[in-house]
Backbone as a ProteinNet text record, in pm:
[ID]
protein_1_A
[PRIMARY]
XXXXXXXXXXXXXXXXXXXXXXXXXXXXXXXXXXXXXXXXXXXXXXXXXXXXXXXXXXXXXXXXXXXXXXXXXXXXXXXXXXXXXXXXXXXXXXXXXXXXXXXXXXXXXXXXXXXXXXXXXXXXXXXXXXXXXXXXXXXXXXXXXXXXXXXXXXXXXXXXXXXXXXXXXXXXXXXXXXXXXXXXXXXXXXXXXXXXXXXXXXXXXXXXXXXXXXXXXXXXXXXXXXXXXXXXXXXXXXXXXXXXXXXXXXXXXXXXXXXXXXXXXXXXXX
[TERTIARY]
18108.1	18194.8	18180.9	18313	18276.7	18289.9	18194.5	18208.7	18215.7	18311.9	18331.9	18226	18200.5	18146.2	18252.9	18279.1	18370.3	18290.5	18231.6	18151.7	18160	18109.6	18084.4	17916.3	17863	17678	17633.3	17694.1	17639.2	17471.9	17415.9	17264.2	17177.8	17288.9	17219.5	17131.2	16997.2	16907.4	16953.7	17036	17129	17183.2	17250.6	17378.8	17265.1	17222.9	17134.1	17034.7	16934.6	16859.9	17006.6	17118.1	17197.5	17239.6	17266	17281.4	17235.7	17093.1	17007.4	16992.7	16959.1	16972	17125.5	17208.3	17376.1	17379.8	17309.5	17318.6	17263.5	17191.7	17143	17265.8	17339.1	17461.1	17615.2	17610	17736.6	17743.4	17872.7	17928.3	17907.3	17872.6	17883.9	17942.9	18041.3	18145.4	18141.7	18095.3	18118.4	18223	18329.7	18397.1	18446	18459.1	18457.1	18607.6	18597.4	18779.6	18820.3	18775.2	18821.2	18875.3	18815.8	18870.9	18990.4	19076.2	19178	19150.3	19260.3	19260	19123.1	19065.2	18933.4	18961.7	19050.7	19014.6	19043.1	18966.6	18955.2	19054.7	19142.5	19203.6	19110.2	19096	19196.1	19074.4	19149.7	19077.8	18908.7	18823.9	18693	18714.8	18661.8	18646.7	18655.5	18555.1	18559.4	18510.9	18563.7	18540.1	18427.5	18293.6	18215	18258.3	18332.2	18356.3	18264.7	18224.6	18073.2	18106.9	18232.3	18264.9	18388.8	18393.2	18500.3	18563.3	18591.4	18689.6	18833.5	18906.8	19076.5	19096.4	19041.2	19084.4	19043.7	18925.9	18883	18963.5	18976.5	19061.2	19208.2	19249.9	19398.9	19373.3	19237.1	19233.3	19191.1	19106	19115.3	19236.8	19322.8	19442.6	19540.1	19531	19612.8	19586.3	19400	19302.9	19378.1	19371.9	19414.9	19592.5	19690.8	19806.2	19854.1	19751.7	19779.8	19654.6	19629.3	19569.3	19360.4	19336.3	19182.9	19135.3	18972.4	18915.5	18849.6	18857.1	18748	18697.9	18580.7	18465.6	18378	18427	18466.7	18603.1	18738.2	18884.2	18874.2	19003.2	19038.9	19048.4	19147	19142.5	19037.9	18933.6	18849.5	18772.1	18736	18686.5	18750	18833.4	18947.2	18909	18951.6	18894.5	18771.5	18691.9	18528.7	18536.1	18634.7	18584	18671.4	18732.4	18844	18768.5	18641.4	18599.4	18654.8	18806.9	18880.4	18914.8	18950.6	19025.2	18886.1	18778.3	18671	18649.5	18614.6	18587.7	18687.5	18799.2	18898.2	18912.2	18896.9	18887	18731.6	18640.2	18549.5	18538.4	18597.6	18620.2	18709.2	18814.2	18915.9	18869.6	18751.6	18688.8	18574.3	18539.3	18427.9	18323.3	18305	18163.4	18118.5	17958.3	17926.8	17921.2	18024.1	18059	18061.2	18034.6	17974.3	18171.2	18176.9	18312.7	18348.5	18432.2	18520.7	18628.1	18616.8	18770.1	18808.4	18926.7	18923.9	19054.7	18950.7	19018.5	19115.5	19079.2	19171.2	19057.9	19106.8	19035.2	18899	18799.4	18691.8	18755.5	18783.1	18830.4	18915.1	18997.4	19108.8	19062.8	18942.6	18860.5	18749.8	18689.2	18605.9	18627.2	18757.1	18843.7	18890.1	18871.4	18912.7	18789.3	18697.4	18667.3	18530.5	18525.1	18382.8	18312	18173.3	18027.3	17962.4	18005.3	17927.7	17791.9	17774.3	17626.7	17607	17536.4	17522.4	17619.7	17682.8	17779.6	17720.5	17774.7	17793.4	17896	17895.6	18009.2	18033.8	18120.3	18104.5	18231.1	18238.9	18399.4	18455.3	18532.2	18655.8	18623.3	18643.8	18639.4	18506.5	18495.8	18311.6	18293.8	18189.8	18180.8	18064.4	18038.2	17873.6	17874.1	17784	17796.9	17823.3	17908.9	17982.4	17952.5	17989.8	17936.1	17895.1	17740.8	17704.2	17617.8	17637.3	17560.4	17527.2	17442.7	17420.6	17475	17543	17579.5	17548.3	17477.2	17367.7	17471	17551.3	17588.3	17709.4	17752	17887.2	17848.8	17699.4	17661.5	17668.9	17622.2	17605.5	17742.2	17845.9	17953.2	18013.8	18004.6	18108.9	18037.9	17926.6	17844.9	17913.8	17914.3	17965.3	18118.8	18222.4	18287.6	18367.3	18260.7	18261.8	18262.2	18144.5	18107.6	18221.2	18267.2	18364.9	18517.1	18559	18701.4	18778.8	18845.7	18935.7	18896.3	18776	18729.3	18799.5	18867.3	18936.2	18789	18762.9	18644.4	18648.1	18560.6	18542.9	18426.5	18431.4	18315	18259.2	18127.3	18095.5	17968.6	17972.7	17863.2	17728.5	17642.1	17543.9	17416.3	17398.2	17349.8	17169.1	17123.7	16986.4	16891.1	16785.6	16765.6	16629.5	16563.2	16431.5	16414.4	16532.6	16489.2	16492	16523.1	16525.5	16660	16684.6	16820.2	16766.8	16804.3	16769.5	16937	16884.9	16974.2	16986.2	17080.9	17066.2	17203.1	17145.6	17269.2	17276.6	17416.1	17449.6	17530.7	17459.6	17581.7	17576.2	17686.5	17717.2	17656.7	17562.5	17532.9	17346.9	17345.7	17182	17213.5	17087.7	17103.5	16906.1	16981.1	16853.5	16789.1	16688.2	16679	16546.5	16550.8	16481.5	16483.4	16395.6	16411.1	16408.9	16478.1	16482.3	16524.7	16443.5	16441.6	16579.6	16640.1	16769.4	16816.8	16927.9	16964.4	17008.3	16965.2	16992.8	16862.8	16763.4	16599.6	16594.1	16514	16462.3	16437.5	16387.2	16296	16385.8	16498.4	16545.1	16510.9	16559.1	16555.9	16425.9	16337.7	16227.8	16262.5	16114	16156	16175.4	16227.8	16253.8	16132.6	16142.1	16056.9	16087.1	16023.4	16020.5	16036.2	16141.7	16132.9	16206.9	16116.7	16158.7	16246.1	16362	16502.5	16394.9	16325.5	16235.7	16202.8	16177.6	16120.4	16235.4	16363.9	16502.3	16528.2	16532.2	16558.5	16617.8	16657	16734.3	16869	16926.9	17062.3	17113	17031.6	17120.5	17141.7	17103.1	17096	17264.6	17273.6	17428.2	17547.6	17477.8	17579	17633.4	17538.1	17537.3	17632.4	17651.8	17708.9	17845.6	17835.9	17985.7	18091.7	17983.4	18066.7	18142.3	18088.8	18139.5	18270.3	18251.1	18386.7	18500.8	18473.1	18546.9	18631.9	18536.9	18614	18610.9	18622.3	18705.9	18549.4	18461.3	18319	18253.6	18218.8	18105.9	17980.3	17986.3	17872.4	17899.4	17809	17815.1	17712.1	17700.4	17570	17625.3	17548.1	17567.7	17459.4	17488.6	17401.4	17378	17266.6	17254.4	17160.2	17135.4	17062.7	16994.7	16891.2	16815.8	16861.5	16953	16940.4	16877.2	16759.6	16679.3	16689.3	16583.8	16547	16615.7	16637.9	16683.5	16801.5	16900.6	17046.4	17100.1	17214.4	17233.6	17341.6	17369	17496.2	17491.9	17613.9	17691.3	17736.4	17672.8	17775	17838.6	17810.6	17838.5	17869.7	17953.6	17991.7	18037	17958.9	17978	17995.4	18083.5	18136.4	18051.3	18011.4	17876.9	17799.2	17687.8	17606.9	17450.2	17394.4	17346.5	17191.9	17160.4	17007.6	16970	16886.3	16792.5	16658.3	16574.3	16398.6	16408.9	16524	16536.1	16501.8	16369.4	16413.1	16463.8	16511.5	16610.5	16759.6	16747.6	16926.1	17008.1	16925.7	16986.8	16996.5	16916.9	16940.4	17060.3	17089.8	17207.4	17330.7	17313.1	17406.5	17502.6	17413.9	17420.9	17499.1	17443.6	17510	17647.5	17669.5	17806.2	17878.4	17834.1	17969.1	17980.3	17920.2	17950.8	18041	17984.4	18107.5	18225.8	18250.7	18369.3	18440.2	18346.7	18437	18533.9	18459.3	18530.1	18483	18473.7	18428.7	18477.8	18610.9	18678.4	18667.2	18586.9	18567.2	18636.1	18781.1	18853.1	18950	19010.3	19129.7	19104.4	19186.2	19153.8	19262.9	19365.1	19473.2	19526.7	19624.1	19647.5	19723
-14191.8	-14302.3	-14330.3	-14399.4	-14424.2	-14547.8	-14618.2	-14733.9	-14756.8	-14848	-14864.4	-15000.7	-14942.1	-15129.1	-15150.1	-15250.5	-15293.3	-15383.8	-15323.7	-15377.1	-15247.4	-15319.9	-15239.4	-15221.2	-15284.6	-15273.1	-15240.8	-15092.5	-15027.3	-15043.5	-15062.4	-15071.3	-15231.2	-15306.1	-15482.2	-15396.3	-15457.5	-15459.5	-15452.3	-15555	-15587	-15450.6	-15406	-15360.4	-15175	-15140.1	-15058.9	-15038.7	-15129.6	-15099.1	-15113.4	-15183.8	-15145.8	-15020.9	-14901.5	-14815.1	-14721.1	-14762.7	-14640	-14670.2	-14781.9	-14771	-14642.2	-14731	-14653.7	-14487.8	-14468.2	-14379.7	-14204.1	-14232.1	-14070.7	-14055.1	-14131.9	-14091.9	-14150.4	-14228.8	-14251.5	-14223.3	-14213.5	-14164.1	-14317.5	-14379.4	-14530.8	-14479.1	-14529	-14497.6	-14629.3	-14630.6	-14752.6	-14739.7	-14834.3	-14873.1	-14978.9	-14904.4	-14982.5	-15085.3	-15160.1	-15248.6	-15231.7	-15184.9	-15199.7	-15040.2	-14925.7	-14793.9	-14755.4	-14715.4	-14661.6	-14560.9	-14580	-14498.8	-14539.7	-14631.5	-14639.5	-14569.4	-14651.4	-14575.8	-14434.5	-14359.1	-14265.2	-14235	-14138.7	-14144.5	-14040.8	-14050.8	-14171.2	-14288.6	-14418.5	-14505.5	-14537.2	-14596.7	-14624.9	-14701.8	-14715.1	-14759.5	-14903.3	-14957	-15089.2	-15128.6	-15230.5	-15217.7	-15380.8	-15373.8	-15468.2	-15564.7	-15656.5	-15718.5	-15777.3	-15738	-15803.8	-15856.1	-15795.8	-15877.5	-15951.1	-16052.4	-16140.8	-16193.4	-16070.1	-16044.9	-16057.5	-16094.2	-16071	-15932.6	-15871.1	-15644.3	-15651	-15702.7	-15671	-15772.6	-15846.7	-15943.5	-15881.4	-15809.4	-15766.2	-15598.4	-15548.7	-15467.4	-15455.2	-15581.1	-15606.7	-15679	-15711.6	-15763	-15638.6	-15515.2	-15416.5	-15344.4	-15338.4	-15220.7	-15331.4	-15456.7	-15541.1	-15515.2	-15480.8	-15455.7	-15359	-15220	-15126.6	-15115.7	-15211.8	-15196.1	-15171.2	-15212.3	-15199.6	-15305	-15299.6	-15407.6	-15442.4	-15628	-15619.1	-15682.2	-15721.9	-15811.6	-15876.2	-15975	-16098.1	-16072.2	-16096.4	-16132.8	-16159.1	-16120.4	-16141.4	-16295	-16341.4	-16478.4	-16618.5	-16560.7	-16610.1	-16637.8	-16538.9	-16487	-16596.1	-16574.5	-16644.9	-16789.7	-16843.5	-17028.5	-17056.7	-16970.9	-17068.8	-17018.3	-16985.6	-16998.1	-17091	-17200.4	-17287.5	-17405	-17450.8	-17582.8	-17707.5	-17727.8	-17854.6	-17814.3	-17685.4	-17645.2	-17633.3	-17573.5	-17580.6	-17713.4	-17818.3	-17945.1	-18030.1	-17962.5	-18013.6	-17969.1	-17841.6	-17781.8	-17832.6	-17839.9	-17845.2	-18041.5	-18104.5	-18223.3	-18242.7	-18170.8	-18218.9	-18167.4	-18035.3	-17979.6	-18070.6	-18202.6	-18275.5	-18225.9	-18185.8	-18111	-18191.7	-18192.2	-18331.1	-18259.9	-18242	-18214.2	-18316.1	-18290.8	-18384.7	-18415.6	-18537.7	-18607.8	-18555.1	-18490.2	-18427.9	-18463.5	-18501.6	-18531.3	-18429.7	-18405.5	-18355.3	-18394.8	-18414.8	-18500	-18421	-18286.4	-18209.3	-18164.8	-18165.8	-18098.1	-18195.1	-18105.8	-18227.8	-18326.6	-18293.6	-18355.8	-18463.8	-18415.3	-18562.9	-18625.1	-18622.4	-18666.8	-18791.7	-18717.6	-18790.6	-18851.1	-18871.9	-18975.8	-19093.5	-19111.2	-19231.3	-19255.5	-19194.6	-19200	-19344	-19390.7	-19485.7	-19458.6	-19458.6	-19375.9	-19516.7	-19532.5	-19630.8	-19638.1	-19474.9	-19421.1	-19296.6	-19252.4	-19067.5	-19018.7	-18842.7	-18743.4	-18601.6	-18519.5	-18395.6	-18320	-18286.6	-18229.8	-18069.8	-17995.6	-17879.2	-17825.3	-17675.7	-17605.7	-17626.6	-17625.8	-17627.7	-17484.3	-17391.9	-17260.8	-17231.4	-17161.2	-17119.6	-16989.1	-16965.8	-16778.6	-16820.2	-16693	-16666	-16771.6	-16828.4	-16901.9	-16993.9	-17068.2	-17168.7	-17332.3	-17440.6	-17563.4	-17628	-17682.8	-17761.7	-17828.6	-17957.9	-18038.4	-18208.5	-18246	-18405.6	-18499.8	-18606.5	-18672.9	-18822	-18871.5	-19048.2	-19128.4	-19088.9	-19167.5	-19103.7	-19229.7	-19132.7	-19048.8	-19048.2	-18953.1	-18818.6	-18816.1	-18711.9	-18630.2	-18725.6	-18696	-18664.6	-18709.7	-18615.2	-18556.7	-18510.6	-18360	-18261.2	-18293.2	-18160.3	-18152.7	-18271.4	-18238.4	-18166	-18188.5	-18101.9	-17950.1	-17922.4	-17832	-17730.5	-17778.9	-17764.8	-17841.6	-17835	-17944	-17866.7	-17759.7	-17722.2	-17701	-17712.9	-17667.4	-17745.9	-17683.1	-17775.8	-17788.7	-17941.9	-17922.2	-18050.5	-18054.3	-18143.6	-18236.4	-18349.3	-18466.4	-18509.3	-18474.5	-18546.5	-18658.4	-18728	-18891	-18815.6	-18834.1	-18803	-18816.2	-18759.1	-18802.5	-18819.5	-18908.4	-18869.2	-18810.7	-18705.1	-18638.7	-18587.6	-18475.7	-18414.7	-18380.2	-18312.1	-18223.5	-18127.9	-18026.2	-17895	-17867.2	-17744.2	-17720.1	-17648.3	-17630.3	-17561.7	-17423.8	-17308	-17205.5	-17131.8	-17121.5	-17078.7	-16956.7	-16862.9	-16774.9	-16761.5	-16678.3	-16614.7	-16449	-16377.7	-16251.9	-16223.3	-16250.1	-16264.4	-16365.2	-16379.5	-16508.3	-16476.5	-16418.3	-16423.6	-16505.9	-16601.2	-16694.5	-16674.7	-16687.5	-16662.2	-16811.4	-16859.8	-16948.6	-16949.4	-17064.5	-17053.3	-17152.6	-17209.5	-17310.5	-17286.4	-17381.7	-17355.3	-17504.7	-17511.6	-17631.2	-17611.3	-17722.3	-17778.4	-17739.6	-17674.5	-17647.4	-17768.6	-17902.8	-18031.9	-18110.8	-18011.3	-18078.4	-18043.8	-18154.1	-18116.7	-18003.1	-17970.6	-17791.8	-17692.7	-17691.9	-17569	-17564.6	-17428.2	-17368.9	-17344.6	-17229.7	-17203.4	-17094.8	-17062.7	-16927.3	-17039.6	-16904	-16971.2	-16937.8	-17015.5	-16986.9	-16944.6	-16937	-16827.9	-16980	-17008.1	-17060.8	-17046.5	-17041.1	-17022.5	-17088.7	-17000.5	-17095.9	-17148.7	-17194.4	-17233.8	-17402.5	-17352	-17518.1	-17590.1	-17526.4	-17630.4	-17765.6	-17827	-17983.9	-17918.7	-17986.8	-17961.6	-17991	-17859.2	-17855.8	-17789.8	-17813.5	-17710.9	-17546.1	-17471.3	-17339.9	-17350	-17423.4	-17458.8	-17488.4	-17565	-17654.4	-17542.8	-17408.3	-17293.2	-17214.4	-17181.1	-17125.7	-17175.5	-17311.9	-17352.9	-17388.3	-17355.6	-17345.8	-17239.5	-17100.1	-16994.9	-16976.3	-17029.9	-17047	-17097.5	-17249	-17306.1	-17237.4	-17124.8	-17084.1	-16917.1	-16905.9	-16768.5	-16643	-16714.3	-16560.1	-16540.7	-16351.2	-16342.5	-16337.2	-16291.6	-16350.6	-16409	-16502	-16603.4	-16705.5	-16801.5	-16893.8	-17049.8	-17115.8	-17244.3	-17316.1	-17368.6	-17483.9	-17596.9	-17701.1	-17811.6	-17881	-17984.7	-18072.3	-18218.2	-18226.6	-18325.1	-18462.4	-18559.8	-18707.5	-18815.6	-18730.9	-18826.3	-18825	-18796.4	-18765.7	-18656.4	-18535.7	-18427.5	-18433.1	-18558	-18557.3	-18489.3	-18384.5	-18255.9	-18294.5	-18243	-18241.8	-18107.9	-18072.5	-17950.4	-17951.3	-17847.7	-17902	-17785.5	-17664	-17542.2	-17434	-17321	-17269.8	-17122.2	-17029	-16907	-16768	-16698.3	-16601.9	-16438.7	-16355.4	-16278.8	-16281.6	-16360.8	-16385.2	-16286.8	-16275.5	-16147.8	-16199.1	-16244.3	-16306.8	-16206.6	-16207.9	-16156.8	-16159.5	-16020.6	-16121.3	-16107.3	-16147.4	-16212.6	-16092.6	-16062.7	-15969.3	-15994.5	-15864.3	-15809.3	-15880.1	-15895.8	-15888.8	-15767.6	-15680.8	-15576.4	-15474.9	-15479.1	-15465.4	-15498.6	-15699.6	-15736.3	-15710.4	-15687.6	-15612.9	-15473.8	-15407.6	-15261.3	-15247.7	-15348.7	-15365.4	-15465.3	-15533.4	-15630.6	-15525.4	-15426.4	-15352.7	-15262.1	-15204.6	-15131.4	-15174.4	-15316.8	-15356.7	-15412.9	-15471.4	-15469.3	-15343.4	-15225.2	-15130.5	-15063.9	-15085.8	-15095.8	-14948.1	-14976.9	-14848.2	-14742.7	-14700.7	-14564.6	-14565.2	-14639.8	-14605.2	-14643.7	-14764.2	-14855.4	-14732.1	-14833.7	-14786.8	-14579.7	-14454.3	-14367.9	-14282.9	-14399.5	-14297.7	-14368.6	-14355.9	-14338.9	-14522.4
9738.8	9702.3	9553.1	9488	9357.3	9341.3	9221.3	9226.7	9071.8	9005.3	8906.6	8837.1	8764.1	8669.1	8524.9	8507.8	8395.2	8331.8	8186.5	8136.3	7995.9	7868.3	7776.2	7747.7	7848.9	7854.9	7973.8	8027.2	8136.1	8161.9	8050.9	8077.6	8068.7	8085.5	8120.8	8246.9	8220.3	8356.7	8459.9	8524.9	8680.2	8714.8	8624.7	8627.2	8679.7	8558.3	8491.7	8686.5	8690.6	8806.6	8972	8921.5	9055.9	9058.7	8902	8939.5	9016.8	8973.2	8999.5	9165.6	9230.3	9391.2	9419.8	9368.6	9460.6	9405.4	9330.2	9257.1	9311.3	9401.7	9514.9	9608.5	9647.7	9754.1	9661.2	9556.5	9491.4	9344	9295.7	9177.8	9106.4	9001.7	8962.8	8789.1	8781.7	8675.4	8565.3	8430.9	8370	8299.1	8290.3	8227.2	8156.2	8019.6	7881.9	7873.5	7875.2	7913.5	7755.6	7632.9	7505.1	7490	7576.7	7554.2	7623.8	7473.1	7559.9	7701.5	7758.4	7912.9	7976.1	7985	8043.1	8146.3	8271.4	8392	8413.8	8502.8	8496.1	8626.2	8720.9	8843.7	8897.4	9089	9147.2	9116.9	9175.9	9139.8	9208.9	9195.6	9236.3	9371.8	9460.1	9592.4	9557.4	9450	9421.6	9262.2	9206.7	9072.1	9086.4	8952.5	8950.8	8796.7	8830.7	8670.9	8581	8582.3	8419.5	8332.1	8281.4	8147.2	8138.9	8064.3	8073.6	7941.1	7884.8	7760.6	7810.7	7707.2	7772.1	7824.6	7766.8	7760.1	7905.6	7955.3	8075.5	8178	8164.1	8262.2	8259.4	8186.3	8178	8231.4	8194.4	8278.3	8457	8472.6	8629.2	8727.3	8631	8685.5	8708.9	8607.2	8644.6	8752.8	8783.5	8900.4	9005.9	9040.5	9148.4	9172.7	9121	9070.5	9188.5	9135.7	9193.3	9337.8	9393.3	9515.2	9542	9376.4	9386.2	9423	9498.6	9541.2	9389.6	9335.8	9219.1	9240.7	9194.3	9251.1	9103.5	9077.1	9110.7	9084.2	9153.7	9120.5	8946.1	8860.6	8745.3	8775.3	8836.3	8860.4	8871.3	8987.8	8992.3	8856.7	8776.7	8674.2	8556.4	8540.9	8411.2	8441.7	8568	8616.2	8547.4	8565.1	8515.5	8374.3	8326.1	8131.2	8079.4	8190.1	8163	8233.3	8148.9	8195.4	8239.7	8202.4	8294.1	8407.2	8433.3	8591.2	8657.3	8596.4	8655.3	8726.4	8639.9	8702	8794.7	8721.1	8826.3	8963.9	8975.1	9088	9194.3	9096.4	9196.1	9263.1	9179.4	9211.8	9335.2	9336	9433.4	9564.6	9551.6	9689	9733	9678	9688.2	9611.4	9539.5	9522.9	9411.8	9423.5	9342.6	9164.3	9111	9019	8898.4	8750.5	8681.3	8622.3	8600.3	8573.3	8421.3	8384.7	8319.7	8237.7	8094.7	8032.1	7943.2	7889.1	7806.7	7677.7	7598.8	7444.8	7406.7	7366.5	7277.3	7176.2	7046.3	6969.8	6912.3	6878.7	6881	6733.9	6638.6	6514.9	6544.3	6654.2	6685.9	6755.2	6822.4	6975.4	6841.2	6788.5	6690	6609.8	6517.5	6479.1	6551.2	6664.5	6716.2	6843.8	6854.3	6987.2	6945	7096.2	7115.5	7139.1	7142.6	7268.2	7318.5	7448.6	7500.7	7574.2	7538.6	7571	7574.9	7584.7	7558	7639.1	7556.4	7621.2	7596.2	7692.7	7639	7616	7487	7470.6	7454.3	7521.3	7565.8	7518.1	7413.1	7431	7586.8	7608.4	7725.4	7737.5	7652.9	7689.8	7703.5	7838.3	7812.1	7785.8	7692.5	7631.8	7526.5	7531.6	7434.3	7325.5	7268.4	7125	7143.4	7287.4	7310.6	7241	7221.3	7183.5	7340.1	7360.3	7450.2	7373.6	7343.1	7248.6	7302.9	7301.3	7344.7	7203.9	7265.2	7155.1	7167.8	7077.5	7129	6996.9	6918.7	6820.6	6761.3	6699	6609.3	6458	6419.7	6327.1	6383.8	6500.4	6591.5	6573.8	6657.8	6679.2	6514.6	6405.8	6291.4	6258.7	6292.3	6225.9	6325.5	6416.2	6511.6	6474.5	6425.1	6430.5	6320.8	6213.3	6058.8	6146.3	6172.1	6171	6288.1	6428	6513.7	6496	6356.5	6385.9	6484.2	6471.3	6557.6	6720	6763.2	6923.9	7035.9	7118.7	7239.1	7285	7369.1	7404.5	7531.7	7631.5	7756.4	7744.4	7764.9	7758.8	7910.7	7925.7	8019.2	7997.9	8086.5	8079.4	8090.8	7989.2	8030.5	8162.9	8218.6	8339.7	8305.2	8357.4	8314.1	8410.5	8391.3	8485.3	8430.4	8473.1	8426.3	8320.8	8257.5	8183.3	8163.3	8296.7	8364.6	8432.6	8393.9	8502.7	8563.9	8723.4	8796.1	8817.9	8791.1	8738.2	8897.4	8931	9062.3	9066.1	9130.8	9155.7	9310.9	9318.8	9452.6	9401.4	9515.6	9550.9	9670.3	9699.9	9866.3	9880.7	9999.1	10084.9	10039.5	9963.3	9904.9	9780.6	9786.1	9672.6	9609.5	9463.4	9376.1	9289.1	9229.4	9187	9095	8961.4	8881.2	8821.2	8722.9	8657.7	8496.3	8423.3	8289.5	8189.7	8083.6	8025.2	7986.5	7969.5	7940.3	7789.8	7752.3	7621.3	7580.5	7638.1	7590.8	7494.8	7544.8	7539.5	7386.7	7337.4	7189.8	7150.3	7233	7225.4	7238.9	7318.7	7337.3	7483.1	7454	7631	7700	7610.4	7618.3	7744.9	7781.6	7885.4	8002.6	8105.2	8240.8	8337.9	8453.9	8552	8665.9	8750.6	8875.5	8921.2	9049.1	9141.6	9274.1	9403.9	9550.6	9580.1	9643.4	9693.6	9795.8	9881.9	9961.1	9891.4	9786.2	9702.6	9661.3	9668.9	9650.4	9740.3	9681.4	9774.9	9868.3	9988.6	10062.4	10083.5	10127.5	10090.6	9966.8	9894.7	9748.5	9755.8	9875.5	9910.2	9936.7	10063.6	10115.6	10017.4	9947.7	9807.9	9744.4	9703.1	9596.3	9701.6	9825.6	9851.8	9918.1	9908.2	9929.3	9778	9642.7	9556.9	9567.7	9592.8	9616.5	9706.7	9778.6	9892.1	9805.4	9716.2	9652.5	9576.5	9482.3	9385.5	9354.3	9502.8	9549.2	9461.1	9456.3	9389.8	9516.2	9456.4	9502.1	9445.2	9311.9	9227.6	9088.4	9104.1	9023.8	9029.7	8915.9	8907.1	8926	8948.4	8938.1	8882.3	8745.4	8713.4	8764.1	8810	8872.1	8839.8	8781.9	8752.4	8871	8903.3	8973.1	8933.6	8957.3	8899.6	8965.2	9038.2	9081.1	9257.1	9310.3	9460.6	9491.1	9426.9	9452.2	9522.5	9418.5	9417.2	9299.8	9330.4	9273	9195.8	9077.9	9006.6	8930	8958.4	8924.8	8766.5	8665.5	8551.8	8494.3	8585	8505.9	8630.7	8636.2	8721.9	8636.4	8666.3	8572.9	8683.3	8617.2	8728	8665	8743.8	8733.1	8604.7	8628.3	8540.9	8485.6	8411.9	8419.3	8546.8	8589.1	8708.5	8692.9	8570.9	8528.5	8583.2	8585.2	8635.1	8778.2	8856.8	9010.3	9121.4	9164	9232.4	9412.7	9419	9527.2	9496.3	9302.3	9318.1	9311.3	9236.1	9238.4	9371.3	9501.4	9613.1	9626.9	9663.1	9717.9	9632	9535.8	9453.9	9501.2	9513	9577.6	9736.1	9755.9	9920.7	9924.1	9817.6	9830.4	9781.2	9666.1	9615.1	9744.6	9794.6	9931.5	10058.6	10100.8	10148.1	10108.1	10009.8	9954.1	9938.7	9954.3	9926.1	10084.9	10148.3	10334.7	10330.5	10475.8	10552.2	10527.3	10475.3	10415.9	10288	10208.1	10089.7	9973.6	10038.3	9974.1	9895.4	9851.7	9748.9	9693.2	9723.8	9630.6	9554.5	9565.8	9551.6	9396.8	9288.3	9197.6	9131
[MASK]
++++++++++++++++++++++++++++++++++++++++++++++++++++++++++++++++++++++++++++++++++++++++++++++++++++++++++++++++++++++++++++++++++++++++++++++++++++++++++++++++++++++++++++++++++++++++++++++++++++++++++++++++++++++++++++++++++++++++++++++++++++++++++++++++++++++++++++++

């Protein structure tokens, strides 16, 4: 069977140790979404989307076009780098999702705006480099907005909480988990830690995998923050993320692209 990855970093760890499992009985094909003719014919049983460039979203919208399985959907994929549909979406499914506006550009947002107590303010678009910044004042607020005038960007109320996000993934119905200081914290991020979906409050195993339902992934992360008695808030929703460190992801890895690919080996014709 062949299985495609769409990615220009065939050798991310995840990706890299999932080859090597599928790799004694399958063909695993990387493809670059910026090279001409990437795909190669006939098509791969099932394609793995990693990257979430336009080239690659316009190239998993064409593999879906002509009848390929992709995993995560172009669609799916495109929603979570669009932080208002994000929040919007996960709001209207109930999900305890952190409350969501969005100003417009930070320059026109910071020219008129009030702070009646701490925010975070986040690009709307989410991608590498992105702006996620705490804001306690309006000094705060026109330094960022010197520095970001043009950024469409989303405000949420600051919630107060540990300190820690708890970084949690899923692929398929296996869920991974870890902890990591807050890119809100004085300090930075700092490294992350090892933590047992076992030691998750209860219920946040369920929560992580009914985001998934929500918004049509099969892998993907969910950020969640504690606001006290291991009541959960959602503030981030990222579609295949690299869960790094985590082992037996690259196992469940190996086995979701397999069945997605169906028992005949999915899609092989042109």
């Amino acid at each position: 069977m062949r299985i495609g990855l769409i990615t220009p970093e065939p050798g991310h760890p995840l990706l890299a140790d999932t080859t090597a499992l599928l790799a004694p009985e399958h063909t695993v094909e990387a493809v670059d979404p910026a090279a001409p003719g990437a795909v190669p014919l006939p098509l791969a049983a099932v394609y793995l989307l990693k990257s979430r460039t336009p080239q690659a979203l316009e190239l998993a919208r064409d593999l879906e076009r002509r009848g390929a399985a992709v995993v995560n959907s172009a669609a799916a994929t495109e929603l979570c780098q669009d932080r208002t549909e994000m929040a919007e979406l996960a709001l209207r499914a109930g999900l305890p999702f952190a409350a969501t506006r969005t100003p417009g550009s930070l320059s026109a947002w910071a020219a008129g705006a009030r702070l009646d107590g701490p925010v975070v303010v986040k690009s709307r678009r989410s991608r590498r480099g992105d702006l996620v910044a705490r804001v306690d004042d309006m000094t705060r607020l026109r330094e960022l907005a010197r520095d970001w005038p043009h950024e469409p960007v989303v405000v949420q109320e600051y919630a107060p909480n540990s300190g820690w996000d708890h970084k949690l993934w899923a692929i398929g119905d296996k869920v991974f988990s870890a902890l990591r200081r807050s890119e809100l914290s004085p300090g930075g991020r700092g490294p992350t830690r090892s933590l047992a979906v076992a030691e998750l409050p209860s219920g946040w195993a369920g929560l992580v995998r009914e985001v998934g339902a929500v918004f049509a992934l099969d892998i993907y992360g969910v950020d969640i923050i504690d606001t006290g008695g291991g009541t959960p808030l959602i503030v981030d929703v990222n579609a295949f993320p690299g869960i790094r460190g985590q082992a037996g992801a690259p196992e469940a890895l190996a086995a979701l692209a397999l069945r997605r690919a169906g028992p005949d080996g999915g899609m092989r014709g042109a």
